[in-house]
mmJSON file of the N, C-alpha and C atoms, coordinates in Angstrom:
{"data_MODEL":{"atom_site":{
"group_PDB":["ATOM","ATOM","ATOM","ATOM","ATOM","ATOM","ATOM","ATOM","ATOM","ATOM","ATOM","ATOM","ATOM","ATOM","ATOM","ATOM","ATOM","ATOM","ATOM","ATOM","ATOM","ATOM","ATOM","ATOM","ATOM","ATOM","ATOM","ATOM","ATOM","ATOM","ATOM","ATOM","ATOM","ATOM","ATOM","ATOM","ATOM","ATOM","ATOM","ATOM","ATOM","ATOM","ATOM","ATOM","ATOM","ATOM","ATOM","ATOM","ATOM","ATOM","ATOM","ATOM","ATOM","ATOM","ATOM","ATOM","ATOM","ATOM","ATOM","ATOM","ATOM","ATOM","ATOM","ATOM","ATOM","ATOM","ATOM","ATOM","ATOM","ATOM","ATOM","ATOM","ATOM","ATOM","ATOM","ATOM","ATOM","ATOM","ATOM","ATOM","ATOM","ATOM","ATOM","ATOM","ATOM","ATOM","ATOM","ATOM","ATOM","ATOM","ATOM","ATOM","ATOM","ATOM","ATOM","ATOM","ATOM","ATOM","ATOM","ATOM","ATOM","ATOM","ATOM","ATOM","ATOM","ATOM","ATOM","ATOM","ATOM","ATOM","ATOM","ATOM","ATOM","ATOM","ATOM","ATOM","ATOM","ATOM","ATOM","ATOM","ATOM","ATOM","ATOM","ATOM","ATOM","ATOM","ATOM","ATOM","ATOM","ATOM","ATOM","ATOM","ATOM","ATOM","ATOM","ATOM","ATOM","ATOM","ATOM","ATOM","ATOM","ATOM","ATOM","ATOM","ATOM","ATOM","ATOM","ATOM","ATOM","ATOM","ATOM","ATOM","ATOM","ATOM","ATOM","ATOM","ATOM","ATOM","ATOM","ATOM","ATOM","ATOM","ATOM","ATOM","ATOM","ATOM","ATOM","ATOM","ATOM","ATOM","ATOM","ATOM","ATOM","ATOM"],
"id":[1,2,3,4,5,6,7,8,9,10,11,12,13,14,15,16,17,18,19,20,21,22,23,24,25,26,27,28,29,30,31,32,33,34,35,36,37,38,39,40,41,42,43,44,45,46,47,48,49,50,51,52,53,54,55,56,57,58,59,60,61,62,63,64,65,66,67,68,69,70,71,72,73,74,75,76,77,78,79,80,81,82,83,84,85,86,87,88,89,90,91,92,93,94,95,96,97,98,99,100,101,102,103,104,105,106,107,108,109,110,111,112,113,114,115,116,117,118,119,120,121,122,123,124,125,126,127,128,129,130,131,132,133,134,135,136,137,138,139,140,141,142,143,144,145,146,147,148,149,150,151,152,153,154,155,156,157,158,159,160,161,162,163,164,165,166,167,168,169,170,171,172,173,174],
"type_symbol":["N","C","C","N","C","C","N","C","C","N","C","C","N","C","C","N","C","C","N","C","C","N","C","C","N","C","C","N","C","C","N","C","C","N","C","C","N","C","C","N","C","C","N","C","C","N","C","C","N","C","C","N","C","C","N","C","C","N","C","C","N","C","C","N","C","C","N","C","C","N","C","C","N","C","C","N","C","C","N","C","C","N","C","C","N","C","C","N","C","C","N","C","C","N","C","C","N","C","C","N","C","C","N","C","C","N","C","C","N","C","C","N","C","C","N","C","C","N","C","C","N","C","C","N","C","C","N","C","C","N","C","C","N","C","C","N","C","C","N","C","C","N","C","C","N","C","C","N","C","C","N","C","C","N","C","C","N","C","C","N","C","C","N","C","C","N","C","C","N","C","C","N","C","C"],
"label_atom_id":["N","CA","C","N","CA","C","N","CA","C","N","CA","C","N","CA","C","N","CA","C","N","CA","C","N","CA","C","N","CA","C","N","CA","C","N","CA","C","N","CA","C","N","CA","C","N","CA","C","N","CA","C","N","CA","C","N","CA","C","N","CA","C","N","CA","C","N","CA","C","N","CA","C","N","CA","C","N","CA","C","N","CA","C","N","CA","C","N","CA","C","N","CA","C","N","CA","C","N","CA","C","N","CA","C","N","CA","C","N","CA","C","N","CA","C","N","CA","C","N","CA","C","N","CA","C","N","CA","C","N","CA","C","N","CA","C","N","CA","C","N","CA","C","N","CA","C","N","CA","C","N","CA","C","N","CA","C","N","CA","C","N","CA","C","N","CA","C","N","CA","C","N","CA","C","N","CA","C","N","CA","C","N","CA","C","N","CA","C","N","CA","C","N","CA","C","N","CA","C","N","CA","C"],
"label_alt_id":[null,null,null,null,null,null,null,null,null,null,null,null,null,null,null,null,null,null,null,null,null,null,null,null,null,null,null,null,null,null,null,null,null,null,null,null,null,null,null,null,null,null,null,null,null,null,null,null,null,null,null,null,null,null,null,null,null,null,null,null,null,null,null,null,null,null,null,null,null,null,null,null,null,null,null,null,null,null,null,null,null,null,null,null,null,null,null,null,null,null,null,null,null,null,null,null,null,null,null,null,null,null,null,null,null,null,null,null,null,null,null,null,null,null,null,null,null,null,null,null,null,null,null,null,null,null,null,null,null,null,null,null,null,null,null,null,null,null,null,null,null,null,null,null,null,null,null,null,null,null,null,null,null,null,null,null,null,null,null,null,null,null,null,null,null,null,null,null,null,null,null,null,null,null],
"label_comp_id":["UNK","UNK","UNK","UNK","UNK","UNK","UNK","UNK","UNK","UNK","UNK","UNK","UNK","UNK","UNK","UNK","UNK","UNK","UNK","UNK","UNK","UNK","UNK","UNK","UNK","UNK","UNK","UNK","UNK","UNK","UNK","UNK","UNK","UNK","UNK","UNK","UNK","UNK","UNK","UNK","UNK","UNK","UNK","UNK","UNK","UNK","UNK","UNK","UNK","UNK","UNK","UNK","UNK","UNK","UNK","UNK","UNK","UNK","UNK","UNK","UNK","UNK","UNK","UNK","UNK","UNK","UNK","UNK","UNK","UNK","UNK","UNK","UNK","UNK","UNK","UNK","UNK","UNK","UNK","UNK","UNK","UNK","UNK","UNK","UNK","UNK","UNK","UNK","UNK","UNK","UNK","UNK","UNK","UNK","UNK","UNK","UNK","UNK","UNK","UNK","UNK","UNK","UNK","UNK","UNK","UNK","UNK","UNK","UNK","UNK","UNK","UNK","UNK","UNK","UNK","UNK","UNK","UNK","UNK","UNK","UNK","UNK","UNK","UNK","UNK","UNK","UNK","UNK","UNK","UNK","UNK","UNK","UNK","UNK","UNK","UNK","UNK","UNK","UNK","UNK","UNK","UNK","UNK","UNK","UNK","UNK","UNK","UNK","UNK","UNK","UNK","UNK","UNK","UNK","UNK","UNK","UNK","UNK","UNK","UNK","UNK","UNK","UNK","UNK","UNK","UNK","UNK","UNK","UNK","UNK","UNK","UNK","UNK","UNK"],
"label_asym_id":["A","A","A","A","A","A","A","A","A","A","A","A","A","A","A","A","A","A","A","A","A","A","A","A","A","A","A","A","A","A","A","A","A","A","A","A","A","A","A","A","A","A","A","A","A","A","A","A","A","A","A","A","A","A","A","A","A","A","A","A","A","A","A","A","A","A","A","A","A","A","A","A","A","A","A","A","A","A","A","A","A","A","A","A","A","A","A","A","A","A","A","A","A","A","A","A","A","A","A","A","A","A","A","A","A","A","A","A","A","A","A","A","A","A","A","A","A","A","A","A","A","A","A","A","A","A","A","A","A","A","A","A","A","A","A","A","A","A","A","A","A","A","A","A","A","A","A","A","A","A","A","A","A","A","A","A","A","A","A","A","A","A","A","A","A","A","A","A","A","A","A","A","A","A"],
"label_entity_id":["1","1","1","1","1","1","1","1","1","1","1","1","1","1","1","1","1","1","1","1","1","1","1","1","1","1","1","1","1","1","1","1","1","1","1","1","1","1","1","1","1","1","1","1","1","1","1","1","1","1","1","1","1","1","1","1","1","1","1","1","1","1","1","1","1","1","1","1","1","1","1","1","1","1","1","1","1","1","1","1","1","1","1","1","1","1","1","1","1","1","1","1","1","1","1","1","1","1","1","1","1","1","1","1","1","1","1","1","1","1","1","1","1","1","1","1","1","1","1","1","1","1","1","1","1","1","1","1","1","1","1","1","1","1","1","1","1","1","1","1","1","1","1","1","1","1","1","1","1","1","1","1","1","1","1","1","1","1","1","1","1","1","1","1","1","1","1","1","1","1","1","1","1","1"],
"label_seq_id":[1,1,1,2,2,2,3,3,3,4,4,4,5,5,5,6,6,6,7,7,7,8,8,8,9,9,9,10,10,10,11,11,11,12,12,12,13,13,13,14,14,14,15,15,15,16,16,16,17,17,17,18,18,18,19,19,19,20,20,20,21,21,21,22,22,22,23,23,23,24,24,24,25,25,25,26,26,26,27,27,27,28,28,28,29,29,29,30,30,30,31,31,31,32,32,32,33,33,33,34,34,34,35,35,35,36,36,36,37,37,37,38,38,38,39,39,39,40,40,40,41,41,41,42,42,42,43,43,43,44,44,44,45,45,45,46,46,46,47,47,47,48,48,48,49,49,49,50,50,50,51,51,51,52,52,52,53,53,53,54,54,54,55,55,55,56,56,56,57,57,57,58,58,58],
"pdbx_PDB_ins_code":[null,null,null,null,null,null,null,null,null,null,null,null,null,null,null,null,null,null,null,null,null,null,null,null,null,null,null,null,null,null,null,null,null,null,null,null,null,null,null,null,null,null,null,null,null,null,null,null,null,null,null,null,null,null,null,null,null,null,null,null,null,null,null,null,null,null,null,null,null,null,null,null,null,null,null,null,null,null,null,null,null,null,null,null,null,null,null,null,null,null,null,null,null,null,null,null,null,null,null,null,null,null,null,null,null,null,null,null,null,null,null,null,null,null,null,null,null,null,null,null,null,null,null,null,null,null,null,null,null,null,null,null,null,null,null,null,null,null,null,null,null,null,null,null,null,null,null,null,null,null,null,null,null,null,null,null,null,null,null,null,null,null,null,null,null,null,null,null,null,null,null,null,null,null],
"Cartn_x":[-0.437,-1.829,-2.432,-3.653,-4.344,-5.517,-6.427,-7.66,-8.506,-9.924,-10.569,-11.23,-12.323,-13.116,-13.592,-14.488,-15.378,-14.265,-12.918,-11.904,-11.76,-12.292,-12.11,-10.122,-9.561,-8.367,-8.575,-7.8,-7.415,-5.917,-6.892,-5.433,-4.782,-3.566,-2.843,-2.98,-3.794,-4.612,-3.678,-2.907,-2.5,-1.197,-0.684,0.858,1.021,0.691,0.907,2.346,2.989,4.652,4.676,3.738,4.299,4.629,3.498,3.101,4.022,4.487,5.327,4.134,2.78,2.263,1.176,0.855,0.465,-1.235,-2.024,-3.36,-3.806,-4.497,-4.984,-6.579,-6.895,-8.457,-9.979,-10.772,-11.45,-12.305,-12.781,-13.561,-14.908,-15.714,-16.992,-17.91,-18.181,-18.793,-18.935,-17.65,-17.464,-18.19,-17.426,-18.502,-19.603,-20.394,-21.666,-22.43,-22.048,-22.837,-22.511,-21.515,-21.13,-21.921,-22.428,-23.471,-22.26,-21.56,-20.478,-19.977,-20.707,-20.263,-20.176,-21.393,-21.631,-20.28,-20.186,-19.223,-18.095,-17.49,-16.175,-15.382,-16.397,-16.084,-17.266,-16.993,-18.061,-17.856,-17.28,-16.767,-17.691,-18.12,-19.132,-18.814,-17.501,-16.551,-15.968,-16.221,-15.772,-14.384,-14.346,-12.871,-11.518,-10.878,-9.542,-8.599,-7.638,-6.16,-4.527,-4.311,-3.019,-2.181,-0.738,0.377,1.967,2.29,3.717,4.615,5.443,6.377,6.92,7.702,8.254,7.676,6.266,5.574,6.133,6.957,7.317,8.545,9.293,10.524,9.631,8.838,8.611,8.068],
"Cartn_y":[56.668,56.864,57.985,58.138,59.539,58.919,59.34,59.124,60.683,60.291,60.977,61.554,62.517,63.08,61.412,61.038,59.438,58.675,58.573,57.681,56.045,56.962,55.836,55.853,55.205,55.07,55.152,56.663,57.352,56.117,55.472,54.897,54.975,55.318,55.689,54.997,55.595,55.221,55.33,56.552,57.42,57.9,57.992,58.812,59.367,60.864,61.945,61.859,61.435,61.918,63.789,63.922,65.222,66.033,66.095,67.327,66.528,64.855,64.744,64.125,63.863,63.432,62.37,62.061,61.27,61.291,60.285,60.532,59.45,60.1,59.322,59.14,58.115,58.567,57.247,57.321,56.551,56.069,54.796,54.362,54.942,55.337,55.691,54.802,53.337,52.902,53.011,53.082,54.436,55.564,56.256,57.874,57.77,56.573,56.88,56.696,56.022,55.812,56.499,57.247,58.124,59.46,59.532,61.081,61.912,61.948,63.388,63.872,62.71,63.484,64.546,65.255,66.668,67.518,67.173,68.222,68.44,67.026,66.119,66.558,66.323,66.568,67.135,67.382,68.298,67.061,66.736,65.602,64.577,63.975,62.704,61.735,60.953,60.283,59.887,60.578,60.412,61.085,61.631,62.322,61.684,62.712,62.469,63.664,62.973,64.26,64.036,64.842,64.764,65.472,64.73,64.933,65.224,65.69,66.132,65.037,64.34,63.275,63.887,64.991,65.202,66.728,66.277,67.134,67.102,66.001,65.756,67.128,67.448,67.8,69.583,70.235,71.143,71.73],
"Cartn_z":[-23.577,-23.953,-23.107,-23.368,-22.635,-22.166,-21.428,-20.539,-20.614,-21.765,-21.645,-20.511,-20.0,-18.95,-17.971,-18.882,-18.268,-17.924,-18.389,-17.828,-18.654,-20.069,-20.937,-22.033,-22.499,-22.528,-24.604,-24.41,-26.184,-26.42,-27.534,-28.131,-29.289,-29.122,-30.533,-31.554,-32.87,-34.051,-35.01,-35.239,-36.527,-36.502,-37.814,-37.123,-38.976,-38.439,-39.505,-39.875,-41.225,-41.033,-41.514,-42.34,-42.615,-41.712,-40.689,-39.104,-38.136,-38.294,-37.378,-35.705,-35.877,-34.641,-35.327,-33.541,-33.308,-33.012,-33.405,-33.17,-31.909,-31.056,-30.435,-30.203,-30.288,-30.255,-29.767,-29.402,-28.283,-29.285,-29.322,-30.088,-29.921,-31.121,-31.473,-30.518,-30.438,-29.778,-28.509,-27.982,-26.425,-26.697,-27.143,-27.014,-27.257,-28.155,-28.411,-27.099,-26.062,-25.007,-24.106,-24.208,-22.801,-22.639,-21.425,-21.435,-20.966,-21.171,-21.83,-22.542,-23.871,-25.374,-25.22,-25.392,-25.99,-24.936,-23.982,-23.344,-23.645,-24.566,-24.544,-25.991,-26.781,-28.268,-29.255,-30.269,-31.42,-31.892,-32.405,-33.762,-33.329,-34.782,-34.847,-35.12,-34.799,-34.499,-33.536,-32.171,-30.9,-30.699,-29.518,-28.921,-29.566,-30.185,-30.624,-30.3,-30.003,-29.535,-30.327,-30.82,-31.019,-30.963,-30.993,-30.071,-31.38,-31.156,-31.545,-31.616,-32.167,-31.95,-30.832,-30.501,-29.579,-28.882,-28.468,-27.382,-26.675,-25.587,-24.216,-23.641,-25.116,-25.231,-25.571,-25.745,-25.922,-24.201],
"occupancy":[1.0,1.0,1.0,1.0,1.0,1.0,1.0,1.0,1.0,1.0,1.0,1.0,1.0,1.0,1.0,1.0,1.0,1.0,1.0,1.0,1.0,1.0,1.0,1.0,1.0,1.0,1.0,1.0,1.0,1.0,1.0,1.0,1.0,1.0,1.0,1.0,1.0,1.0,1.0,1.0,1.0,1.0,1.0,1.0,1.0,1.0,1.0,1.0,1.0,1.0,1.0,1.0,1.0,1.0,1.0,1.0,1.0,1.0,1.0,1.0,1.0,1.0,1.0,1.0,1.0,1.0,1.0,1.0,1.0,1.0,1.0,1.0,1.0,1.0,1.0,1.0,1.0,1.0,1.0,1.0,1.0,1.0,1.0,1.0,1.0,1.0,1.0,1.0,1.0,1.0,1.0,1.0,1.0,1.0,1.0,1.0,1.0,1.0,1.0,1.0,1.0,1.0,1.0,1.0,1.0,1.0,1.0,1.0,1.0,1.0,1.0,1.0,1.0,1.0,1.0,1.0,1.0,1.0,1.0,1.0,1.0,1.0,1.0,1.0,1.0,1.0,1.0,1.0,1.0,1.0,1.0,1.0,1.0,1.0,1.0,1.0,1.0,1.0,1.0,1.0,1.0,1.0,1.0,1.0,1.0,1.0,1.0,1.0,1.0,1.0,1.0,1.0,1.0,1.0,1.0,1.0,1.0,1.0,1.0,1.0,1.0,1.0,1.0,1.0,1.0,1.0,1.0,1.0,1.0,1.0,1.0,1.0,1.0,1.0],
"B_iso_or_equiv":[0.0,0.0,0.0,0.0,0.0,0.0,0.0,0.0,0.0,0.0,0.0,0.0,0.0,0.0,0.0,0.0,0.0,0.0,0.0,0.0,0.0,0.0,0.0,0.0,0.0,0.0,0.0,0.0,0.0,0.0,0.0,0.0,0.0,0.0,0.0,0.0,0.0,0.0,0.0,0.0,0.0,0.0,0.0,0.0,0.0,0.0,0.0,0.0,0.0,0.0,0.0,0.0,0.0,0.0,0.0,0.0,0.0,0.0,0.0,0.0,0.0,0.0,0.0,0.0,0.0,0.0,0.0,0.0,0.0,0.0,0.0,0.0,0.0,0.0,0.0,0.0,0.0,0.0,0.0,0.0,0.0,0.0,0.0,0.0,0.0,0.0,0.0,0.0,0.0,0.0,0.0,0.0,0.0,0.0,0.0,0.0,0.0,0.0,0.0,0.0,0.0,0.0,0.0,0.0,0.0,0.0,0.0,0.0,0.0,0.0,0.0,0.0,0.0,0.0,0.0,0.0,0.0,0.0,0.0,0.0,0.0,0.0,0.0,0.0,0.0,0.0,0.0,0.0,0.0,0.0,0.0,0.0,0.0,0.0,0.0,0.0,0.0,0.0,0.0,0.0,0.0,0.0,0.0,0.0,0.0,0.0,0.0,0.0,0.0,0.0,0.0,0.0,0.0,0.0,0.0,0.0,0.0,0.0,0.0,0.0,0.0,0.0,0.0,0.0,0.0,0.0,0.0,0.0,0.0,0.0,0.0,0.0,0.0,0.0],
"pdbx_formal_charge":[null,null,null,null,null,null,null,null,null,null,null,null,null,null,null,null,null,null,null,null,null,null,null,null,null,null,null,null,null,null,null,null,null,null,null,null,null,null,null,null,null,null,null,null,null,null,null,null,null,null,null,null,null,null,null,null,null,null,null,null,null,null,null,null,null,null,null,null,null,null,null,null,null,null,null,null,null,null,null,null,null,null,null,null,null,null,null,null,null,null,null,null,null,null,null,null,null,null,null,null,null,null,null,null,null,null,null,null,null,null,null,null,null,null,null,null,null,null,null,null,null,null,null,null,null,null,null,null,null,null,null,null,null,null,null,null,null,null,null,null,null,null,null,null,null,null,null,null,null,null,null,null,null,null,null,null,null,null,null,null,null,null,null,null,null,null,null,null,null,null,null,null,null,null],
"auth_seq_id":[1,1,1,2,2,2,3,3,3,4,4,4,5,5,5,6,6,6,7,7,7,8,8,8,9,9,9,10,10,10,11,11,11,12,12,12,13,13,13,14,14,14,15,15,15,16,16,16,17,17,17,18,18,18,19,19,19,20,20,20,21,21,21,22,22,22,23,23,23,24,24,24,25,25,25,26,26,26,27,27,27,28,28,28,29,29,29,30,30,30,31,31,31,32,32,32,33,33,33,34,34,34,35,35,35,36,36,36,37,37,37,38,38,38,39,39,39,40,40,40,41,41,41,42,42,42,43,43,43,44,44,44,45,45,45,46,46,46,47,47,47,48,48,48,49,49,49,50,50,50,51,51,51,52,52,52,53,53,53,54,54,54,55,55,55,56,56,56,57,57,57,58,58,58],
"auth_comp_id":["UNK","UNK","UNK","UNK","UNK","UNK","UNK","UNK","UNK","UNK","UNK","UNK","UNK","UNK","UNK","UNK","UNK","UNK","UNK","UNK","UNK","UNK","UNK","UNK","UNK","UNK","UNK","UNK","UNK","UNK","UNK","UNK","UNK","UNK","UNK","UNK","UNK","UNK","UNK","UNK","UNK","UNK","UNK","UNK","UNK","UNK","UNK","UNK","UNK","UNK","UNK","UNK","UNK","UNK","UNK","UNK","UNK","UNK","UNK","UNK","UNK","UNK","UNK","UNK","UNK","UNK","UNK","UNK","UNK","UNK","UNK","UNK","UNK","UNK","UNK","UNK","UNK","UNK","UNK","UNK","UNK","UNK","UNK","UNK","UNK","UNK","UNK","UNK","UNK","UNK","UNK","UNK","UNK","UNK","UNK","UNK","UNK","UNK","UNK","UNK","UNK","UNK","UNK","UNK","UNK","UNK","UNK","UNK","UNK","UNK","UNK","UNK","UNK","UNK","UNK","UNK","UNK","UNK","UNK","UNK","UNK","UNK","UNK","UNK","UNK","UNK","UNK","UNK","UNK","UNK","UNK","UNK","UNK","UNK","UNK","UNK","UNK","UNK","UNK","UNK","UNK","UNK","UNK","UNK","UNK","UNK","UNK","UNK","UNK","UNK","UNK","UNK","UNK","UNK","UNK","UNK","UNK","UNK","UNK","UNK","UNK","UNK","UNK","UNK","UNK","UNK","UNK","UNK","UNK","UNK","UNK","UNK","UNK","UNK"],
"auth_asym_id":["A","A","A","A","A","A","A","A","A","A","A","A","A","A","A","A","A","A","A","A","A","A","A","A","A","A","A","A","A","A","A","A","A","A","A","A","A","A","A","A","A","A","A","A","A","A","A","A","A","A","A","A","A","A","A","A","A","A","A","A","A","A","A","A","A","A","A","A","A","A","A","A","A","A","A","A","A","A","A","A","A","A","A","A","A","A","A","A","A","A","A","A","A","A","A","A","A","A","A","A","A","A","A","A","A","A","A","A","A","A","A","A","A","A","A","A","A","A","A","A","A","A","A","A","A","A","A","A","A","A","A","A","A","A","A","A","A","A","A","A","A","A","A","A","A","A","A","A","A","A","A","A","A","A","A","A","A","A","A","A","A","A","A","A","A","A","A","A","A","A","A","A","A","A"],
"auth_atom_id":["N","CA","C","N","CA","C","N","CA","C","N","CA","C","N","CA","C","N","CA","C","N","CA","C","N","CA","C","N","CA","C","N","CA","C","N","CA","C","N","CA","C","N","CA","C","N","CA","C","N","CA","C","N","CA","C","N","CA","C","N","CA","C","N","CA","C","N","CA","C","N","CA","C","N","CA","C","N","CA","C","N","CA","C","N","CA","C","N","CA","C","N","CA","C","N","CA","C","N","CA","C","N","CA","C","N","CA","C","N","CA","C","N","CA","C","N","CA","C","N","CA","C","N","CA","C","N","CA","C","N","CA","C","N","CA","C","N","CA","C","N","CA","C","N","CA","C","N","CA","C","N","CA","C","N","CA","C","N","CA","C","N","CA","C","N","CA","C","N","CA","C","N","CA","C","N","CA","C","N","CA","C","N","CA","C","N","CA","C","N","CA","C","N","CA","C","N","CA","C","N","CA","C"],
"pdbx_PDB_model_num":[1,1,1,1,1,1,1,1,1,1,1,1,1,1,1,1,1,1,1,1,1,1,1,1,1,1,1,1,1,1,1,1,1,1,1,1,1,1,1,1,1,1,1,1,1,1,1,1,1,1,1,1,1,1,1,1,1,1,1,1,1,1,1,1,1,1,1,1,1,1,1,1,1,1,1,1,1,1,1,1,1,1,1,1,1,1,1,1,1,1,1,1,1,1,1,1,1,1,1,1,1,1,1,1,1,1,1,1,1,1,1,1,1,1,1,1,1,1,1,1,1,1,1,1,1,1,1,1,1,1,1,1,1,1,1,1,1,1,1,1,1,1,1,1,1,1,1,1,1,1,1,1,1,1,1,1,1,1,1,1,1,1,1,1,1,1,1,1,1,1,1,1,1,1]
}}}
């Protein structure tokens, strides 16, 4: 898993097969209260990241 800025915990949501990754991403009800949205993410959904099946290996 990943750890946004505030030290809240992105959890793997999604798994694209076409692109081959992985979504990770912090619940809305988190970001809505964190005063580091605006710094953190654009999206009106809350911080999401994704990952390569095999990022580790690149």
């Amino acid at each position: 898993s990943f750890i946004c800025p505030e030290g809240e915990e992105l959890k793997r949501r999604n798994f694209n097969k076409k692109r081959q990754q992985f979504e990770y991403m912090a619940s809305m009800k988190t970001c809505g209260r964190c005063h580091l949205l605006d710094q953190c993410t654009r999206s009106k959904t809350g911080r999401s990241l994704k990952r390569h099946l095999r990022q580790n290996e690149l």
